[in-house]
N, C-alpha and C positions, 0 to 999 in steps of 0.2 A: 634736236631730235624731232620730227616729221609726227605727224600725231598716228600715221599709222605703225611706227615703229613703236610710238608710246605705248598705243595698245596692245602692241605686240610684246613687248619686255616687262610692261607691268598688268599681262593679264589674269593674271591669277589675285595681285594685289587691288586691282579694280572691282573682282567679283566677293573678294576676303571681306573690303572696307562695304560694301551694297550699295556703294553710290549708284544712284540710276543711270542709265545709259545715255540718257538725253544731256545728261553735266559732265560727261569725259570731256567733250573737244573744249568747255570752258575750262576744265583741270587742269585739262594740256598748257593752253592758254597762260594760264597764273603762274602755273608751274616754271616753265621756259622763258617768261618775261619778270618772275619774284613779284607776283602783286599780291597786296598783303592790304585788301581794301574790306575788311570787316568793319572797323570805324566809321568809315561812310555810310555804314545801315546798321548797326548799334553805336550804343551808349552802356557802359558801367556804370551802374549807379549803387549807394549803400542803402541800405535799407536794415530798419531795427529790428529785431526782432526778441524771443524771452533771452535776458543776457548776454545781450551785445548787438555787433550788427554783421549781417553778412553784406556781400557783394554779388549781384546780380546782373544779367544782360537785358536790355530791352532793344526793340525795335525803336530804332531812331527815323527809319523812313518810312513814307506816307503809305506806301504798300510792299509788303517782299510776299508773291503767293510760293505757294506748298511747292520746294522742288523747281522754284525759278532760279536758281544761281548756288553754286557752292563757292566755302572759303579758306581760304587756309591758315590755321591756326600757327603761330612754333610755336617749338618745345625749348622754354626759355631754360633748364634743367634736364639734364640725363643723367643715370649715374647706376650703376652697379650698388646695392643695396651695403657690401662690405668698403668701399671707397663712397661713400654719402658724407660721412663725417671729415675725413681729410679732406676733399672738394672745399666745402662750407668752413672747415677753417685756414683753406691757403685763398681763398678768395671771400672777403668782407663785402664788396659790392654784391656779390650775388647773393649773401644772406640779407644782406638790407633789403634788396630787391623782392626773397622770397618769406620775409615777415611781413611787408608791407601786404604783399599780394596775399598771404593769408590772416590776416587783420591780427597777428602778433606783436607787431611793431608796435613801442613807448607812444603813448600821442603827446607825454607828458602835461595831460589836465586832471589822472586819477588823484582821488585823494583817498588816502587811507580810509579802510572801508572801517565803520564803526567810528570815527572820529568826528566831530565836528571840526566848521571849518574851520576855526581857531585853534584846534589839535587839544583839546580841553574836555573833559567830561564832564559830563552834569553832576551836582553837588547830591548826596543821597538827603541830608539836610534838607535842602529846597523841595524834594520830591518830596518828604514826610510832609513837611509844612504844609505843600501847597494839598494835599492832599487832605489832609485834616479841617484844613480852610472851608473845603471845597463840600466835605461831610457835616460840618455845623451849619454850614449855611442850608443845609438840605433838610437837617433837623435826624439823621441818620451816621452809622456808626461809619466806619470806613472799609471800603468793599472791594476796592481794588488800588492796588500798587504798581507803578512799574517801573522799575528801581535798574532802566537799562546802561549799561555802558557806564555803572558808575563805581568801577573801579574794585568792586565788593571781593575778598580772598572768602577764605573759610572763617577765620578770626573776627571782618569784617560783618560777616552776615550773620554769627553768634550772637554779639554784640548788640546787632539791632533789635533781638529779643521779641521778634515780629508776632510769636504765639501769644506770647502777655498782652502786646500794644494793640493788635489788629487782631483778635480772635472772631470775627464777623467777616473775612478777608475771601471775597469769593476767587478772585481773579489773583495773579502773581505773577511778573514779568521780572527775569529775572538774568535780560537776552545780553549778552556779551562783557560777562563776569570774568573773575577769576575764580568761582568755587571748582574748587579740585576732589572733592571726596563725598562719599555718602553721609558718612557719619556727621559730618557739619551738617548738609542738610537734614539730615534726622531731628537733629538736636534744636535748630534753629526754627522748624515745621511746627514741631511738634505746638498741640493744641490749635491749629488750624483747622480741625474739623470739618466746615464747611465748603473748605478750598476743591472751588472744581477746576478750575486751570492755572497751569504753572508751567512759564517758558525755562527753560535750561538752556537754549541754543546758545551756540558761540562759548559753552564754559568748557574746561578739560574735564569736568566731570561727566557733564555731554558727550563728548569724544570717547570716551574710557570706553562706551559701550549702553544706548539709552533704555535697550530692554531690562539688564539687569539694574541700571538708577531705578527705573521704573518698578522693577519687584520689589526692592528694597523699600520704595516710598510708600506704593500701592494699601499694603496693612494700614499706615499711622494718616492716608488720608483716604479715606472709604467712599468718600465721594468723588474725586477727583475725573474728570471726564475726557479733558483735553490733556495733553501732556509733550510739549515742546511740538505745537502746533498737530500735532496727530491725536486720534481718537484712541481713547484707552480702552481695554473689551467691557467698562465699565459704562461708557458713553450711551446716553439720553436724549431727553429734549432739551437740555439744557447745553448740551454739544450742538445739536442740530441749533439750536439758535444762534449759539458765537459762531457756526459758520456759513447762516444767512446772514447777518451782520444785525439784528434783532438785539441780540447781547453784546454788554462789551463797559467799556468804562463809564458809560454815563449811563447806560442802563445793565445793570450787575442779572437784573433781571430772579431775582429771591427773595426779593423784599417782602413778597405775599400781597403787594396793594391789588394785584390785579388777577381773575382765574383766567385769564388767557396766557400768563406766562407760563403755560404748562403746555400749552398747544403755539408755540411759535412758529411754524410754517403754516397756518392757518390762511394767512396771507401772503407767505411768501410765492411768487412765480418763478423767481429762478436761483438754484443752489448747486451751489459749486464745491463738491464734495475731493475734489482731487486732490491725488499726496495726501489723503489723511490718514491712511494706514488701517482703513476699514477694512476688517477678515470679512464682517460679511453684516447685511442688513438685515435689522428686527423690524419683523412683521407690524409687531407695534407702536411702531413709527411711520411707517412708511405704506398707508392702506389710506382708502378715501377719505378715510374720516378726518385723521391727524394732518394730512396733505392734500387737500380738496384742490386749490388751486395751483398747486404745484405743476408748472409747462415744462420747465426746462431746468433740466439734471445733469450733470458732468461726476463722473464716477471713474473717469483716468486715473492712472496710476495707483490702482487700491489693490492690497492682495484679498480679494475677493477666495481666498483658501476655503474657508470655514463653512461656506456656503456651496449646497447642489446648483445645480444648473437652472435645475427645473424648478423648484424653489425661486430663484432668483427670479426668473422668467413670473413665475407666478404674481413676485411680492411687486414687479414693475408692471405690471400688466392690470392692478389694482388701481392704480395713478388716476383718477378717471381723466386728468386736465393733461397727461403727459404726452407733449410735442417733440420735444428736441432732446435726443441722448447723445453724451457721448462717454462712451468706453473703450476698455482696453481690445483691440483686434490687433491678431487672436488673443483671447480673452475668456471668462466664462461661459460667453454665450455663443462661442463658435471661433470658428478658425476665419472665417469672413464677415465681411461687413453685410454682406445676402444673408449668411447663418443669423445676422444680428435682428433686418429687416424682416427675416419668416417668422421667427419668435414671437417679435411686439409688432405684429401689423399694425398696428394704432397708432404708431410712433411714425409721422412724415418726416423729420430731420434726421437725421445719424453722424454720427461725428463731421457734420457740419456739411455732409452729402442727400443732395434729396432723394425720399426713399423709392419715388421710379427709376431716378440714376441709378443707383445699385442694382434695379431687379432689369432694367436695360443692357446693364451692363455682362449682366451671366457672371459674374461672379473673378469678375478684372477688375473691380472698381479700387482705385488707387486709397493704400491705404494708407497713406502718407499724409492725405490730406489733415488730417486730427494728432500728427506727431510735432514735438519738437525739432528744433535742427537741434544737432549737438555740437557746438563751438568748440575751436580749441583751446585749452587752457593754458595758463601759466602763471608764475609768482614774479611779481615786482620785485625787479634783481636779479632775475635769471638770466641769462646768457643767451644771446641773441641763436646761438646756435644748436644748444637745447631744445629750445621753442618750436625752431624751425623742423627740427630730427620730430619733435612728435607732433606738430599739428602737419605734416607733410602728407601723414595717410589717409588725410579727407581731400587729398587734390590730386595726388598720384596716378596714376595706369601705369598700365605695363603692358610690355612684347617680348618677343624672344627672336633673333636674328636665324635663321638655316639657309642651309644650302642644300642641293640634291643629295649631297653627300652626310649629312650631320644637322643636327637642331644643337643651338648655342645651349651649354645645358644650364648657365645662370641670367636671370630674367633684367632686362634693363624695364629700368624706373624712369617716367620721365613726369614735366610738371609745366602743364601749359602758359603761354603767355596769359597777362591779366585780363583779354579777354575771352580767352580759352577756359579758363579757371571761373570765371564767374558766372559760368551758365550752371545751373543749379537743378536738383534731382526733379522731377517729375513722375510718376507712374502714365502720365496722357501726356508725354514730352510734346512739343512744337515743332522739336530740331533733331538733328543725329547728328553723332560726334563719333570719328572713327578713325582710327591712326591710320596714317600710310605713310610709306616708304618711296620714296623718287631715286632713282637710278638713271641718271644725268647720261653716263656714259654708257650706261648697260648692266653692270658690273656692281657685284657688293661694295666696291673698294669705293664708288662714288656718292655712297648710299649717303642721302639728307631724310632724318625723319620729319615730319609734321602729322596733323591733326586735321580730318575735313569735317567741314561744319555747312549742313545745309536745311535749309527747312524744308518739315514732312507735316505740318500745315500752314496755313495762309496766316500772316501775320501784319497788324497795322500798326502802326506809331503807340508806343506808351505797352504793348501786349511782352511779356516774358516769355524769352528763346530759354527753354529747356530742356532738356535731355534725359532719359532712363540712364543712369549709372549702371546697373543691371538688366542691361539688354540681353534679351533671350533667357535669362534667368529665372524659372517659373517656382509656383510653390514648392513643386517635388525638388527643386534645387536651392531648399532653405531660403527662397524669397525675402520673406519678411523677415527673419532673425539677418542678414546679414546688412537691410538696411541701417543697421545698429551701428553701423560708422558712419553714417550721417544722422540719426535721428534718433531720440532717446524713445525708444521704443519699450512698451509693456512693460516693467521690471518685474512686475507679479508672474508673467507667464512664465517665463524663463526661471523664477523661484521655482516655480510647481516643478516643470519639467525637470528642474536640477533634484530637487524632493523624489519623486515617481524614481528618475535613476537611479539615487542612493539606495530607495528601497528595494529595488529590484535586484540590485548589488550584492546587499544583505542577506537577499533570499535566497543567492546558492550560498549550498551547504555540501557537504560528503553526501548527506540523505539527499537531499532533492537533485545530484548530479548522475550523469548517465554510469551506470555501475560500467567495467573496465571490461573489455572483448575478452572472449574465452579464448581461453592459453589453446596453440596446436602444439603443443610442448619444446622442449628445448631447441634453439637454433644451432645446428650439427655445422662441422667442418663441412666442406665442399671440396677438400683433396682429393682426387681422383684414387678409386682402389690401385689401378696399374701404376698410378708414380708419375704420368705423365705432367709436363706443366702445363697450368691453365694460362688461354691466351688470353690477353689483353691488348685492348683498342684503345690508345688515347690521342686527344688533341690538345694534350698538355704536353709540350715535350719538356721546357722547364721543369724541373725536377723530378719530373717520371720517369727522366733519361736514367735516374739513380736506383731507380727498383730494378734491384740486379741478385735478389734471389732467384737459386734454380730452381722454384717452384711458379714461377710467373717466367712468359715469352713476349715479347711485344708483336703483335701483326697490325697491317695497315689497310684491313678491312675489316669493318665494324661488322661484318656478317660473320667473317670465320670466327668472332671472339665468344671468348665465355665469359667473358667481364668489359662491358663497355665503360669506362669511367670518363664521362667528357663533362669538360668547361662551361658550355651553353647545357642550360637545361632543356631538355627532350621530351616534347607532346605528341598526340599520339598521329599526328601530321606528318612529324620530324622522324619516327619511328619507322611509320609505314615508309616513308619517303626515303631512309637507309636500307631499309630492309630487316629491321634487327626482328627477332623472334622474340615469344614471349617467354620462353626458359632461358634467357641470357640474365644474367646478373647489371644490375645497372646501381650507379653511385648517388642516386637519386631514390626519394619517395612519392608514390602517385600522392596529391592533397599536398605536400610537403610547404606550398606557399602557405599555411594554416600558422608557418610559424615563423617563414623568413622572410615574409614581405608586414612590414612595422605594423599596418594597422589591422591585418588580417591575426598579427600574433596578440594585439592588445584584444581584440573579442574573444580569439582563443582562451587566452586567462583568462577575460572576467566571464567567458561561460563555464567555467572548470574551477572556478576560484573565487568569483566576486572580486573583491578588492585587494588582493593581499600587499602585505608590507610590502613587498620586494618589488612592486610594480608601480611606480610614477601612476596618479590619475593623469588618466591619457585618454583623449577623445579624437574619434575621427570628425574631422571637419564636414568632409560630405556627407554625413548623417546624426552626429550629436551636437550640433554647433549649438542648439538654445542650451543644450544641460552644460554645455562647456562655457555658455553667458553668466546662465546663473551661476555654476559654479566661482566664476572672476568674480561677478560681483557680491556675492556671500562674504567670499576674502575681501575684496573692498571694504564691505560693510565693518569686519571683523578688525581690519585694518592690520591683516597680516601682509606679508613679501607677498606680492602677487606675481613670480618670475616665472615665467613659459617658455618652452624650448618648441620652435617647428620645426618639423622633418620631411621631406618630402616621404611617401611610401616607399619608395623600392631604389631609391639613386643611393651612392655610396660614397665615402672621401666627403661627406659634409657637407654636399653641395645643393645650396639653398635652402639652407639650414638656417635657422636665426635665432638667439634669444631677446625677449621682449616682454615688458612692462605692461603694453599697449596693448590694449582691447582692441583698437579699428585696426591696427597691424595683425596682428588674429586675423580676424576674416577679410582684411583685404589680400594677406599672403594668399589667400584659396587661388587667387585670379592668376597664378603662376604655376597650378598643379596640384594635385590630391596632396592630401598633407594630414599628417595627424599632430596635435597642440598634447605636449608634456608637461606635467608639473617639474619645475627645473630644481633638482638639486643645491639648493640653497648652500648649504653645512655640507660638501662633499669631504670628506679624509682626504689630506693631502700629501704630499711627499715633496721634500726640500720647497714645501711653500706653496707647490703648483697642484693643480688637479693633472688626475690619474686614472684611465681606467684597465682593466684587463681583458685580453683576448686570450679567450679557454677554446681547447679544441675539445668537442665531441662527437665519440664515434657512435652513429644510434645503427643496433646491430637487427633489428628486429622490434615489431611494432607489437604483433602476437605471437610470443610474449613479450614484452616490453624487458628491451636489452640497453641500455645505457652504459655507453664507456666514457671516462673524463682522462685526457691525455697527463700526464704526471708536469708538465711542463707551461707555462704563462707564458704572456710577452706583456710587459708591462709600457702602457702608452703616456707622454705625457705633451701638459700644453709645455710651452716655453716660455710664459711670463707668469711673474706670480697672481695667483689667485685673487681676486678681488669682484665685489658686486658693485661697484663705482657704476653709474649710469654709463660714464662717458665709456667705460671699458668692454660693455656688451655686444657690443660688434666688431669685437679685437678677437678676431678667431685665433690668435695661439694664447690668447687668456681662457677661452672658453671652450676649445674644441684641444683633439688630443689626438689628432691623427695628420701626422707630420709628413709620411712617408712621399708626398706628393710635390716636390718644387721649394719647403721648408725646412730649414732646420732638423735633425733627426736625432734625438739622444737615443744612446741603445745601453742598458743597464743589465748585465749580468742579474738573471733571476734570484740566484741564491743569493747573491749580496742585498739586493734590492729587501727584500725578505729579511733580513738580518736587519739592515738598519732599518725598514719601517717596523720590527717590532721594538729594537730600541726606542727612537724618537717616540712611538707612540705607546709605549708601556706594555704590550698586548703579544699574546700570542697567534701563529698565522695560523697554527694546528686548530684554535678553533673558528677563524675567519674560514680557513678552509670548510669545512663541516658546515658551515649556513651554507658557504657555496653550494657545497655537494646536492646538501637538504632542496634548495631554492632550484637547480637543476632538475634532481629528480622530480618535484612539485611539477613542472613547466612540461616536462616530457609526458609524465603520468596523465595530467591535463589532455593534452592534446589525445595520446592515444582514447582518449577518455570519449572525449566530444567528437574526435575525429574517425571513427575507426575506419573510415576510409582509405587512412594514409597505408594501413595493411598491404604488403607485397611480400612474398617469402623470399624473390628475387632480388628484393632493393638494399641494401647497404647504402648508406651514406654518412659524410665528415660536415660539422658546422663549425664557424667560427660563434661565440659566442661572446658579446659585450658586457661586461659588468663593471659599475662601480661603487667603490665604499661610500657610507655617509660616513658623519663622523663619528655617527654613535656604533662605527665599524661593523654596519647591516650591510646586507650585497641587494644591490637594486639593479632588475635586470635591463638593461638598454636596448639591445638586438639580437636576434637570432640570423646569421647570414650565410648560404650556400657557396662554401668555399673550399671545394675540391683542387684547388689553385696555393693553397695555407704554403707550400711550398716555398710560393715569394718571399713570404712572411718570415721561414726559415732561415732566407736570404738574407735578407735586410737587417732583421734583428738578431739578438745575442741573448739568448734564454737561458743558457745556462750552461758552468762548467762540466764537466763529467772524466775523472779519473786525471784532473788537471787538463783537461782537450777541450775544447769549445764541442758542444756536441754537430755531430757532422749534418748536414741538409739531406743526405742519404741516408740516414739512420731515420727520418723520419717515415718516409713512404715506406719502406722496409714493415716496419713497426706499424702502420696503418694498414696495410694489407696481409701480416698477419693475427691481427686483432679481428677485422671482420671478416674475412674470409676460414681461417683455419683457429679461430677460436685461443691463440695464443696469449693475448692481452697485453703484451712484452708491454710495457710504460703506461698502461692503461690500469684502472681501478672501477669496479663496476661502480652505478650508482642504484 
């Protein structure tokens, strides 16, 4: 291919990628001749960082400047998000290939973490002893213990009787036990009086939950200040010393020989207050006097909660010696690192940025710079292909394939070669990294993806090529919360922000919601006095061909109708552009998206509703993504199921849908489409083993007054494999999805039998499952006419499909609301129910639909 043919077939993909104009005919070039010379001007190299090591790119040659040459990357992986896992286990070379490349892979040198090298614990014996030794020679009692990794249960640490032996015991280490309960340490504590620190980490009593150890201990040790390395709301001077390193086991620091052990930052210059669980700092510690010399302060990761702003601002601005901060951004003190620098002018350092950088910068300045990376995890003895499934979301992108005619509607994954993958996030990248597609022959059918990699500054020998992950991505587009799949960013903010939501939640109520539109009174038949039939317009001929009462005509101009009822929903574009009038009757509601587009209907409730039962916590990605962090990691903490379901907003048949564990699968799914995150149904009610949900038809007859009809008949949906939360099953869409009708498997279940035996099998009657339903229906429509009264049309009728499923404690929890004037297919395909021994007919539905809203009949309908 001729380069001006290049530019001409790949001109749209040349302008997409921004490669500059000056590097196509070298594109061309590499492209057409496969050169793959990135090695020749980098190097990979590993580098350590907190808890392991990442992989990164440098500049291997003497000079590469800004925009002198592009390169091309491949894409050693591609894969459809639902085939990821069959890939990876019919081919064992490529999972070796992609643990390696993301530093999963065994290196086989770990040793059991808490072991010594011998695989041997240390003797509690030898600790007492040498401990005791070490107090007579001092001429003092004994002040600290640390009794780690030595095996201790509940029984064990009775036994040692440590309030009789050691009642002078300031310090307690007590890091990688077996205590399992409170009550043993109650008992065993007990008369420790003095004790202001005591480790728990590493014990199952630890894990159980350290706030409430902590209430339970708190009374019976009233001093206690540190507590499993965090600060208790009880913390002093005597914390601020263990955590300049002032205190500690050779100096207990209570003995009273000295009045300076009261003032222990006196001398300290620099203190490193991170992860200690600080709500908020006392005045009385932290002012000129008690910290004169104090420069340099780290206050990362504290939930700073309990404390104003301005306050805050206040009590650091006291500091008189304070140079270098760093804190959480966004954080208490602003949403930027500039919010941080306008506060404490005095302060030249900021999370490791000098403070004209920041004010240079207007308010870009990378905040990245003061974060952790966040590595991927896993257990020794996990499976290579575990590993691979979830550390994959920190390396991944995506694209989507179209044609003039269609956009592919599921998003391909792909995962760069090893030097593609090692270029690393930047907010001041060096390089761009941007996929492209080459079409050799012209044609989709020849399409080869790669990745081009060029540098957008000058770079010499030894300088790191990086890249924005989040290109184009500004604050208003959740900036900073979504680098949270690379960097363990704020956990305190995303606390608050999950807090502020729930309260806000809480605060509707029936009183504080918009009282209900005034009633224009009853909604009247629209039978013509003379008798005539009303016409009708459709572009459904599928089962409309069946409405063959003489009270309806079918015509094939939407202008002559009295009843337009079409497929495609109708704006007022589409309107004028047919010509319809405003006194035509339409199968639609003006606002109607308020409840059939997923994440439009999840605000609808929670403004009409708050939280209610029957509604999965559900957040939109594009706008609650920190309350939906915090919210993940509260259940982390909590150490409940943390399972999520994604939806794209408005696609249907499931597609691009996902369930997942994964937090960086969370917001890295955003990069394939709006998407709202559901809390996933753990415990669903099942039927013969498998999840199940139902599709209810409802006719809404009128908005003022608010007319709801529920069709007398279900269609019951199910997966085709039995139910299970197994990791490995979550991306097995007929375990976890239940809508078959499309290329799978189809069971179609007689309603009334269905009904019969799910209340056998489950003991229960359906008469009162129905009645939530009803109740949980009405709730959702009332809502809406509530907050919405917009959706009001006296001309609108319309049919929804409505999704619901049982838990097991047989609650209805509602899924979707979907515009499905089309439910006819559904008719089709499934088998709802007998009737007088007859399968009931496909034409008895629409019959029965049009005259329920139009003439008020209700024939299979029940108000709600």
């Amino acid at each position: 291919m001729e380069f001006e043919d290049f530019v001409q077939v790949h001109g749209v993909l040349l302008a997409a990628s921004g490669l500059p104009q000056s590097l196509h005919k070298v594109l061309h070039q590499k492209l057409t001749q496969d050169v793959f010379d990135g090695g020749q001007h980098f190097q990979v190299e590993e580098v350590e960082v907190e808890g392991g090591v990442q992989r990164r790119l440098v500049a291997s040659a003497e000079r590469l400047d800004k925009e002198s040459d592009v390169f091309l990357v491949d894409h050693t992986w591609s894969f459809r998000l639902a085939g990821a896992r069959k890939q990876l286990e019919a081919m064992p070379t490529l999972v070796e290939r992609m643990a390696a490349l993301m530093s999963v892979a065994d290196t086989g040198t770990e040793e059991e973490e808490g072991a010594d090298p011998d695989g041997t614990s240390q003797s509690v014996e030898a600790v007492l002893t040498a401990a005791e030794q070490a107090a007579r020679e001092k001429g003092a009692p004994v002040r600290w213990l640390e009794l780690d990794e030595c095996g201790l249960d509940d029984a064990g640490l009775v036994a040692l009787k440590l309030g009789e032996k050691y009642p002078d015991l300031v310090g307690l280490s007590l890091w990688g036990n077996k205590i399992a309960t409170t009550a043993a340490l109650l008992e065993a504590l007990g008369g420790l009086l003095p004790l202001r620190a005591l480790w728990l980490n590493d014990n199952p009593v630890y894990a159980s939950g350290t706030a409430d150890v902590l209430e339970t201990l708190q009374p019976r040790l009233p001093l206690l200040e540190v507590f499993s390395s965090r600060a208790t709301d009880h913390y002093f001077f005597w914390a601020l010393g263990l955590f300049a390193s002032v205190y500690g086991a050779d100096a207990p620091g209570v003995d009273g020989a000295s009045g300076h052990q009261r003032h222990p930052l006196w001398t300290v210059h620099e203190l490193d207050l991170s992860g200690r669980g600080l709500q908020r700092l006392k005045p009385e510690l932290f002012n000129e006097t008690e910290a004169p010399t104090l420069q340099s302060l780290d206050l990362t990761d504290n939930p700073l909660s309990a404390q104003d702003a301005s306050e805050l601002e206040t009590l650091l601005a006291r500091l008189p010696s304070l140079q270098s901060l760093k804190i959480d951004v966004p954080g208490p003190l602003g949403a930027t690192l500039k919010d941080v620098a306008d506060a404490l002018p005095k302060v030249t350092l900021i999370n490791g940025l000098e403070r004209d950088t920041i004010l240079a910068a207007k308010g870009s300045t990378p905040i990245t710079a003061s974060l952790h990376p966040r590595l991927p995890t896993w257990q020794p003895g996990e499976p290579l292909v575990e590993r691979v499934l979830r550390a994959m979301w920190q390396f991944v992108n995506t694209y989507r394939l179209a044609t003039e005619e269609k956009l592919d509607e599921t998003p391909v994954w792909y995962v760069m070669d090893e030097l593609g993958s090692a270029v690393r996030h930047s907010d001041r990248p060096t390089a761009v990294c941007m996929p492209f597609m080459y079409l050799p022959d012209g044609t989709l059918n020849s399409a080869v993806s790669y990745s081009l990699l060029w540098p957008c500054e000058d770079l010499r020998r030894g300088d790191e090529c990086t890249r924005d992950f989040l290109k184009g991505i500004t604050e208003d587009k959740q900036r900073s919360s979504r680098l949270t799949a690379w960097f363990h960013t704020p956990s305190n903010y995303f606390e608050q922000v999950f807090q502020d939501y729930k309260k806000k939640l809480a605060a509707v109520s029936p009183q504080s919601a918009t009282p209900p539109p005034a009633s224009e009174g009853p909604v009247l038949s629209i039978r013509p006095a003379d008798g005539r039939p009303l016409k009708v317009f459709t572009d459904i001929r599928e089962g409309m061909d069946h409405l063959n009462r003489p009270e309806f005509v079918q015509v094939d101009d939407p202008r002559d109708a009295d009843i337009v009822w079409a497929f495609d929903q109708i704006d007022e574009a589409s309107r004028a552009a047919l010509g319809l009038r405003s006194d035509q009757y339409m199968n639609q509601f003006p606002f109607e998206a308020c409840i059939v587009m997923k994440h439009h209907l999840a605000h609808t409730v929670k403004q009409a509703h708050g939280a209610p039962a029957w509604l999965q916590p559900t957040y939109e990605l594009d706008s609650e993504l920190p309350a939906l962090i915090g919210d993940f990691q509260e259940r982390e903490r909590a150490r409940v199921d943390n399972l999520w379901i994604l939806k794209p907003w408005n696609m249907a048949r499931s597609i691009d849908a996902s369930v997942t564990r994964n937090l960086v699968q969370v917001i890295r799914s955003m990069e394939t489409g709006p998407k709202i995150c559901q809390k996933y149904i753990e415990r669903p009610a099942t039927f013969r083993g498998r999840k199940f949900d139902l599709r209810l038809v409802v006719l809404l007859r009128s908005v003022r007054p608010l007319e709801v009809l529920l069709y007398d008949v279900f269609w019951a949906r199910f997966s085709n494999n039995p139910y299970t939360m197994d990791q490995s099953s979550l991306d097995d869409y007929e375990t976890h999805f239940t809508v078959m009708n499309y290329g799978r498997k189809l069971e179609n279940i007689n309603m009334d039998l269905f009904v019969a035996e799910f209340e056998t099998d489950h003991n229960v009657k359906w008469s009162g499952i129905h009645e939530r339903i009803r109740a949980m229906l009405r709730e959702v429509f009332e809502g809406a006419a509530r907050v919405h009264p917009e959706m009001h049309d006296p001309h609108a009728r319309a049919m929804y499909g409505v999704d619901v499923m049982l838990d097991s404690d047989m609650q209805p929890k509602l899924l979707e609301i979907t515009y499905c004037p089309d439910t006819m297919r559904a008719c089709k395909y499934d088998v709802p129910r007998l009737q007088d021994g007859k399968l009931l007919l496909a034409k008895d539905f629409y019959n029965r639909v049009f005259g329920s809203l139009f003439f008020r009949e209700d024939d299979g309908f029940e108000s709600l």
